[in-house]
N, C-alpha and C positions, 0 to 999 in steps of 0.2 A: 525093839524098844523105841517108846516118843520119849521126847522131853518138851515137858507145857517148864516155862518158867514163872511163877506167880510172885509177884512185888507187890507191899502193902503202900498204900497210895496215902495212905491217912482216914479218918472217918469212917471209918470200917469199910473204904475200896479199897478193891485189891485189881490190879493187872495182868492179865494173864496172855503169855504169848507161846504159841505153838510153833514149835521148834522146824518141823519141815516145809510149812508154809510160813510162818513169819505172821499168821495169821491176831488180831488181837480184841480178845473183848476183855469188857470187865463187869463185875461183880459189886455188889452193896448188901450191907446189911438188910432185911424188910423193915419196914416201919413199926412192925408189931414184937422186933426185936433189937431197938436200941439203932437202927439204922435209916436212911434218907428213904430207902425203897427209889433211887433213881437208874438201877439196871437189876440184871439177874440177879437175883441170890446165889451162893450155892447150891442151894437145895432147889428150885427154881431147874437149875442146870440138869439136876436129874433126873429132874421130870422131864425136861425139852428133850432127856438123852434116849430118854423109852420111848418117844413118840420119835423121832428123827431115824433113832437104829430099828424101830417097825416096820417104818416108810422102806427104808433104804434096806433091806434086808427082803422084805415084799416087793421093790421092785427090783432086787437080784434073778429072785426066782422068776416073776413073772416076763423078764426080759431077757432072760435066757430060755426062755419055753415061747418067746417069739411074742410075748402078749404085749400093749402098750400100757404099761401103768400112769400114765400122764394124767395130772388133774387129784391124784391122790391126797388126800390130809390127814394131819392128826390135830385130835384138838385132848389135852390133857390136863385133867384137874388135879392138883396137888393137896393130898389133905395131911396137915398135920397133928402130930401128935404130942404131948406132953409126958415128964416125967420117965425117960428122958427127953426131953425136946429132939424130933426126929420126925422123918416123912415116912408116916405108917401107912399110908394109901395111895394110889395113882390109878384113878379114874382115866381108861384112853380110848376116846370116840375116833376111830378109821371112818373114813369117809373113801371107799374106793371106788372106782368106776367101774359103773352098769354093765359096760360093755365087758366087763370079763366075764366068762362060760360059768355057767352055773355050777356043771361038774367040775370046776377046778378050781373052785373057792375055798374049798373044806383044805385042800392043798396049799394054796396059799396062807390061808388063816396058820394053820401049821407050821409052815414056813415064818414068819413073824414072830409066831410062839416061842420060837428057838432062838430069839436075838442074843445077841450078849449080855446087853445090859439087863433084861428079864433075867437070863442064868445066874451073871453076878450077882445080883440082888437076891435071886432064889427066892427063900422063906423070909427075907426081914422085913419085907414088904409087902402089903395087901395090896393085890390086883384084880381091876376090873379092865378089861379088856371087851369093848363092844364092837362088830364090824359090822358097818352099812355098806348098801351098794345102790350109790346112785348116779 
């Protein structure tokens, strides 16, 4: 078990602090929903969460298989949806290094496939998922 502890700050920020690191960010409404848009949204968060848990999940694998995944990215577009207001798609451009073996890409991609946050989400969410290698 974590415990994130979240305090509402006013103006729709909220504070969120991570309970084993002490770590802290915060949160805003977007602009296009009553809020400043001057940090993440929450929704925002879940997007950064499938591109951050791809990364780090890819380079589980490929650094246990002795590979260097150094230099890797996600870049992730968030699209919303209405009625009910919710993130009905995450658009996530991998940008991985060249230098990984060609025969063990399809393995890797695999590997990424299976992150958490993709499983928890499962079906609520439309995924596009594209891997480059450069």
């Amino acid at each position: 078990m974590i415990e994130i502890q979240v305090s509402y700050q006013g103006q729709k920020h909220c504070r969120l602090q991570h309970g084993p690191s002490g770590s802290v960010i915060e949160t805003d409404a977007p602009k296009d929903n009553q809020g400043l848009g001057e940090a993440f949204s929450p929704t925002d968060l879940l997007a950064a969460s499938l591109g951050s848990c791809l990364l780090t999940i890819m380079a589980m694998k490929a650094e246990a298989d002795g590979l260097s995944f150094a230099g890797a990215k996600a870049r992730v577009e968030k699209h919303m949806g209405a009625a009910p207001r919710r993130v009905a798609k995450l658009v996530c451009h991998m940008s991985l290094p060249a230098s990984l073996p060609e025969d063990y890409r399809s393995a890797l991609e695999a590997a990424g496939m299976g992150c958490p946050v993709k499983n928890t989400l499962g079906n609520l969410v439309d995924f596009d998922i594209k891997f480059e290698y450069v």
